[in-house]
C-alpha positions in Angstrom: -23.3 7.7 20.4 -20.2 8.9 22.2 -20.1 6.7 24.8 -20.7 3.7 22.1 -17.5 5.0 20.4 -16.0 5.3 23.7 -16.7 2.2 25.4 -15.7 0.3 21.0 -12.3 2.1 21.2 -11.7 0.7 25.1 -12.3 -2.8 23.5 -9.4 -1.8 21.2 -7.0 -2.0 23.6 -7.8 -5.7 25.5 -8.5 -7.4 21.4 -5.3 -5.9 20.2 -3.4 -6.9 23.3 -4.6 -10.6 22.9 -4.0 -11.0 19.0 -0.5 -10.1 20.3 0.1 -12.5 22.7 -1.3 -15.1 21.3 0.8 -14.6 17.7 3.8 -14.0 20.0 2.8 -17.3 22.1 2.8 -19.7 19.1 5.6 -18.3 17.8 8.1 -19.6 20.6 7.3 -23.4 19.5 8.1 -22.5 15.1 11.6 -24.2 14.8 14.1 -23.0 12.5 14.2 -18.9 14.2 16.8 -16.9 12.7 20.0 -17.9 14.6 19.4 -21.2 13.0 19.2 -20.0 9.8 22.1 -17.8 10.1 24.1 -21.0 11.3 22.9 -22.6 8.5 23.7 -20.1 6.1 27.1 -20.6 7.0 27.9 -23.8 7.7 26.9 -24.3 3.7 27.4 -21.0 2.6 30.9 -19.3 3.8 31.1 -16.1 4.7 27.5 -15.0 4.5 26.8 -13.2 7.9 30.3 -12.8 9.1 29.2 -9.0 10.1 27.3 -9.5 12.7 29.7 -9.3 15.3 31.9 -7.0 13.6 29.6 -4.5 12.7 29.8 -5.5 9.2 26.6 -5.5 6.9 24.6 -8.5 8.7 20.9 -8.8 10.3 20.5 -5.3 12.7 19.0 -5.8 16.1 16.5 -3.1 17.1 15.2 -2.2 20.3 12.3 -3.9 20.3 14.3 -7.4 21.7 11.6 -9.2 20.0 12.7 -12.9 18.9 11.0 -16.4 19.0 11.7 -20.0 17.2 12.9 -22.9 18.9 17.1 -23.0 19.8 16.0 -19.7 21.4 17.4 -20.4 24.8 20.5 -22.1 24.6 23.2 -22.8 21.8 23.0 -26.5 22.5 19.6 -27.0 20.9 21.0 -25.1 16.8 20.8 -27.4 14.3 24.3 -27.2 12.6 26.1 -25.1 15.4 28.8 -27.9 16.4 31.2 -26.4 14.1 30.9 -22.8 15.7 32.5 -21.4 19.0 30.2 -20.7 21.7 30.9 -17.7 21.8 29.8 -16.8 18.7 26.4 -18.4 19.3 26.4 -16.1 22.8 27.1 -13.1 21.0 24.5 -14.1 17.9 22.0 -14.6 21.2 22.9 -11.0 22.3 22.2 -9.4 18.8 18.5 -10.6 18.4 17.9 -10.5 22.2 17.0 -14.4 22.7 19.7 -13.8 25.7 16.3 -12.6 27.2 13.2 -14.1 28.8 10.2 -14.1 26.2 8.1 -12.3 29.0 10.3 -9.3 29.5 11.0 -9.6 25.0 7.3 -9.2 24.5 6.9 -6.4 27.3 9.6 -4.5 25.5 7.7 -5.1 22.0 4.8 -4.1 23.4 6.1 -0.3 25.0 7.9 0.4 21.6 4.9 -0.2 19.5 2.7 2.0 21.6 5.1 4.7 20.8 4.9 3.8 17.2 8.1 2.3 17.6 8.4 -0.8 15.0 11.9 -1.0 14.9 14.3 -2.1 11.5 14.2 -5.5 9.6 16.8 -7.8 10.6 17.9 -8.9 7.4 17.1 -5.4 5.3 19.0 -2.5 7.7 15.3 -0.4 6.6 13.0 0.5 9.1 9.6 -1.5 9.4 7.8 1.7 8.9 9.7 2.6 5.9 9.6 -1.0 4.4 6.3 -1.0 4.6 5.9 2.6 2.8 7.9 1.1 0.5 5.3 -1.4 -0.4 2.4 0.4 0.0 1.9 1.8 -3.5 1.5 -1.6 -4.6 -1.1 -2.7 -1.9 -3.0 0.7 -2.0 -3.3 0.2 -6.1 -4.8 -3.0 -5.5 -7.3 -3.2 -2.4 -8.8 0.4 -4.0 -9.4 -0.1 -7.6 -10.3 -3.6 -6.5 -13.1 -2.4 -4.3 -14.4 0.6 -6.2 -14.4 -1.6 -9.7 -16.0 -4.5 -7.8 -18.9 -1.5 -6.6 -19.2 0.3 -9.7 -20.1 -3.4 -11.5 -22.3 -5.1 -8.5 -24.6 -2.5 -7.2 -25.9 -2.2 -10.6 -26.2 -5.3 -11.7 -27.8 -6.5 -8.8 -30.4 -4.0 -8.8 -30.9 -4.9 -11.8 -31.0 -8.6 -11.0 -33.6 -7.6 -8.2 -36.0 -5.8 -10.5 -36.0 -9.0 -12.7 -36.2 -11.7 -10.4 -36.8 -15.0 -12.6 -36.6 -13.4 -16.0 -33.8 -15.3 -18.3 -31.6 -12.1 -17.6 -31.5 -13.1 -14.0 -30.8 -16.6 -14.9 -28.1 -16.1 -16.9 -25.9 -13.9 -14.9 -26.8 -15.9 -11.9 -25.4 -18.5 -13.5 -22.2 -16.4 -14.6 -21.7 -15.1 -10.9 -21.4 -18.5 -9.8 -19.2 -19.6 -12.5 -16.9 -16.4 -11.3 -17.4 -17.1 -7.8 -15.9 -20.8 -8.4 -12.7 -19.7 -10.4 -10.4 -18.8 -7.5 -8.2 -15.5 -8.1 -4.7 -17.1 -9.2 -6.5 -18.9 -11.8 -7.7 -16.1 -13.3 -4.8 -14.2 -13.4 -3.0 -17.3 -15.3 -5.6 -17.4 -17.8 -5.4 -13.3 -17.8 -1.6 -13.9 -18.2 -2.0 -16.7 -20.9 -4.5 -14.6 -23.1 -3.3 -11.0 -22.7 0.2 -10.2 -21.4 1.7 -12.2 -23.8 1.5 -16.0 -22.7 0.3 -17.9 -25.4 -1.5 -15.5 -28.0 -2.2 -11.2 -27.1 0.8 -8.9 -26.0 -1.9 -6.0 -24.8 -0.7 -5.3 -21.1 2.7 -5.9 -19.2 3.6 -7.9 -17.2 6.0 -6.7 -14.6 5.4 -3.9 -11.9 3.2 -0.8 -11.9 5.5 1.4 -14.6 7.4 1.4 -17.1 11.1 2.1 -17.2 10.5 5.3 -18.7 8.3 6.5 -16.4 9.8 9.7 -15.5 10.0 11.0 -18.9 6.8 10.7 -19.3 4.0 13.4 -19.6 1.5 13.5 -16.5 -1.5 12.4 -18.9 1.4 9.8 -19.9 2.0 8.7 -16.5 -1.4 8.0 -15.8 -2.1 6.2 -18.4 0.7 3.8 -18.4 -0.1 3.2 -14.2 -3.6 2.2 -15.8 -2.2 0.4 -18.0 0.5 -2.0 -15.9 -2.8 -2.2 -12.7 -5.3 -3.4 -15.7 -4.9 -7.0 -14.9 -4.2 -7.6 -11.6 -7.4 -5.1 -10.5 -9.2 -7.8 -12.7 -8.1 -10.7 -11.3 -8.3 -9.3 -7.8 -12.2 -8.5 -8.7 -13.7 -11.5 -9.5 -14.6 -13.3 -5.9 -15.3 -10.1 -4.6 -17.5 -8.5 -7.5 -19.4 -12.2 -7.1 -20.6 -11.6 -3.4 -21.0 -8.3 -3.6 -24.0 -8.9 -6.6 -25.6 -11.2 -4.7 -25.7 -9.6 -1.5 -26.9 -6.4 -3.3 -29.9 -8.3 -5.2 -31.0 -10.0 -2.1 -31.1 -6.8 0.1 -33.2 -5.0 -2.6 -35.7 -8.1 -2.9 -36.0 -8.4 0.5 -37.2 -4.7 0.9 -39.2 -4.8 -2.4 -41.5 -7.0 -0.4 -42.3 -4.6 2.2 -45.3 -2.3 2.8 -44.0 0.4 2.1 -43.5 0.0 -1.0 -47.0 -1.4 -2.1 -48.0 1.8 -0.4 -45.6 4.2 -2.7 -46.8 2.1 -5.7 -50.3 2.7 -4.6 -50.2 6.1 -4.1 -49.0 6.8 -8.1 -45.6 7.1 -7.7 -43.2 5.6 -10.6 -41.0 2.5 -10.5 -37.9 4.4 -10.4 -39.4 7.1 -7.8 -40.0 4.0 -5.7 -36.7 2.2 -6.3 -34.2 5.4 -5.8 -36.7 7.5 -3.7 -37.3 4.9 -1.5 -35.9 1.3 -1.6 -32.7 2.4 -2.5 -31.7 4.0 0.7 -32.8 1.0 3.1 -31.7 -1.7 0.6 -28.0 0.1 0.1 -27.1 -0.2 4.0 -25.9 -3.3 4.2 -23.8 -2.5 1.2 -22.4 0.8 1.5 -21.4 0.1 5.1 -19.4 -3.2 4.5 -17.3 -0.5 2.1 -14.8 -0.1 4.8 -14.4 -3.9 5.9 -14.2 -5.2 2.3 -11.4 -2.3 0.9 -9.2 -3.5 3.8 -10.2 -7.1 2.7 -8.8 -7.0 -0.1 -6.1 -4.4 0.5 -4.2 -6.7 3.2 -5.6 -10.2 1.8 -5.5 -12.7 -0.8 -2.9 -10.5 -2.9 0.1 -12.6 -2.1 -0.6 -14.6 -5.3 -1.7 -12.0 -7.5 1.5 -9.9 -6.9 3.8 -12.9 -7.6 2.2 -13.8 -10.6 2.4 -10.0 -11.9 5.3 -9.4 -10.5 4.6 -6.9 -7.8 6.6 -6.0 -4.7 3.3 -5.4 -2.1 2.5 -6.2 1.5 1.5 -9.8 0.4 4.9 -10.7 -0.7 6.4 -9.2 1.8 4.9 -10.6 5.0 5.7 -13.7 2.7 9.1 -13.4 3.3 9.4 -12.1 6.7 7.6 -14.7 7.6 9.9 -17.7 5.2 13.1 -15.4 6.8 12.1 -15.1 10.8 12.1 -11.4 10.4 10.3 -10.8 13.5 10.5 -6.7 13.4 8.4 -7.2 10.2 6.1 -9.9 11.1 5.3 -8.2 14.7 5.0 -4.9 13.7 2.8 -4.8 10.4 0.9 -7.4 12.7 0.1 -4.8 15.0 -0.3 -2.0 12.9 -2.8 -3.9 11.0 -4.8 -5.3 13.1 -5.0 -1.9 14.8 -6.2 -0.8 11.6 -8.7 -3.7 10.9 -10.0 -2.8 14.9 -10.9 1.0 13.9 -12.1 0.2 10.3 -15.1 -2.2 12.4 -15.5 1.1 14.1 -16.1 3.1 10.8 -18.1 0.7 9.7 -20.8 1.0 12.4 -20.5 4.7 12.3 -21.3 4.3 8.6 -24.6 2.8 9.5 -25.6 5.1 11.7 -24.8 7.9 8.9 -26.6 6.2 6.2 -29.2 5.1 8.6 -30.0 7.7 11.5 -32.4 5.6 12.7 -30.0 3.2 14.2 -28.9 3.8 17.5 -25.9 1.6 18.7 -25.9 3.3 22.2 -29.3 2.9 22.9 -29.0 -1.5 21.8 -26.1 -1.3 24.5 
């Protein structure tokens, strides 16, 4: 099993290195990089970014050199820029590092994030790393009580489903999974919104953020419940796709090993239904499950909650590689790309090693 993990985590490096240069490759043909907006910003808007060369409180360039977007390469090709002195477009050049080639911007990229080095937002003056500890509460409150509601409902209920294959009971919930499999997230949320946080009839749950204002005078019992209270909704509305799939695929993997000899045996020999189901189907059937738990948590934790937090107006991950993305904010977009797709690379990992520790009877090393 060693070597398995050994020769998994050299794959790391070559997977990680090509989601990099290929994210960094089409970024060099997105017009409208951040010069350009700056320019634009003040040819309509005065004053805006007048700090940039004078040390004042405009975009910071880190160390990382990292820039893309087309006018990259010469101060000709700014939309907007006739009404500025070359020299100011040089010196804007300088600041961001588009003065230098996108082969040696990406090798610099590249050596700073290996040491962990993600540099500070352009238009923030925060650190990546910080920014994105910043956000995390939001994300983490989100992509965990998400996933564990979403098990705590499915597992059961698909037994369940599997132990009544074809009875009415089966029918009817099929027929509600598919009905909550169709409604996409947002929607949900809305009608959430519309009939509990106060849109068109109940006032039951807030609206805005994770607390309340008074947080910190509350007690510690207090606290918790008012973070239960302001995560209520959007946990729901985050749920629904997922807590869909996950019934299905639960009922189908206990059917299919309902089927199976061993089990006629275990019934023959005397043995009870629920001896059978938890003694011995329960185990095989649950693999498939209990080992996605990794992929799906970081499923939802870095997906699909861009809407959600807009709609309950949360300040997460989701809206902000939103708006690094809307603002050129290269720092941000590179680095959380990196970190996260590191993540998602050792998560795959975990995931087999999760098989094998459900399931000692796989053997990864010996299939290789």
């Amino acid at each position: 099993m060693a070597a398995y993990i050994l020769r998994r985590l050299l794959l790391v490096i070559p997977t990680l290195l090509g989601i990099m240069v290929l994210n960094f490759a089409l970024i060099q043909f997105i017009p409208g990089g951040p010069i350009e907006q700056i320019i634009a910003q003040m040819e309509g808007g005065g004053d805006v970014f007048q700090g940039i060369s004078g040390g004042g409180s405009g975009p910071v360039m880190d160390d990382t050199g990292i820039g893309a977007g087309a006018g990259s390469t010469g101060s000709s090709q700014y939309v907007g820029a006739r009404g500025l002195p070359p020299e100011f477009i040089a010196e804007l050049e300088r600041e961001f590092g588009f003065d230098k080639p996108p082969l040696q911007r990406f090798g610099e990229m590249m050596w700073n994030y290996l040491r962990f080095d993600f540099g500070e937002s352009w238009f923030r003056s925060i650190s990546v790393v910080d920014l994105v500890l910043e956000k995390m509460p939001v994300s983490i409150s989100l992509g965990l009580w998400s996933t564990l509601l979403a098990y705590l409902i499915s597992i059961p209920l698909g037994i369940r489903k599997a132990m009544r294959d074809g009875s009415s009971f089966d029918t009817w919930t099929s027929g509600a999974i598919i009905v909550g499999y169709a409604i996409p997230g947002f929607l949900f949320a809305i009608l959430l919104i519309v009939l509990f946080a106060g849109g068109s009839y109940w006032r039951i749950f807030p609206l805005r953020g994770l607390t309340s204002d008074n947080w910190e005078s509350l007690s510690l019992l207090g606290k918790i419940a008012d973070y239960f209270w302001h995560i209520t909704l959007p946990v729901l509305a985050s749920t629904i796709s997922a807590f869909a799939t996950l019934t299905l695929l639960t009922k189908n993997s206990f059917l299919d090993e309902i089927k199976k000899q061993y089990v006629m045996t275990a019934r023959a020999k005397g043995l009870t239904e629920n001896r059978v189901l938890y003694g011995h189907v329960f185990r095989n059937a649950m693999l498939i499950v209990i080992s996605g738990f990794p992929a799906l948590f970081i499923g939802v934790f870095f997906g699909g909650s861009l809407i959600i937090e807009t709609l309950f107006s949360l300040d997460g991950l989701g809206r902000l590689g939103y708006e690094a993305a809307l603002q050129r904010d290269y720092p941000v977009v590179f680095g959380t790309l990196f970190a996260f797709s590191l993540l998602g690379l050792v998560v795959g990992i975990l995931t087999d090693l999760t098989y094998v520790l459900i399931d000692p009877r796989i053997d990864f090393e010996r299939r290789g």
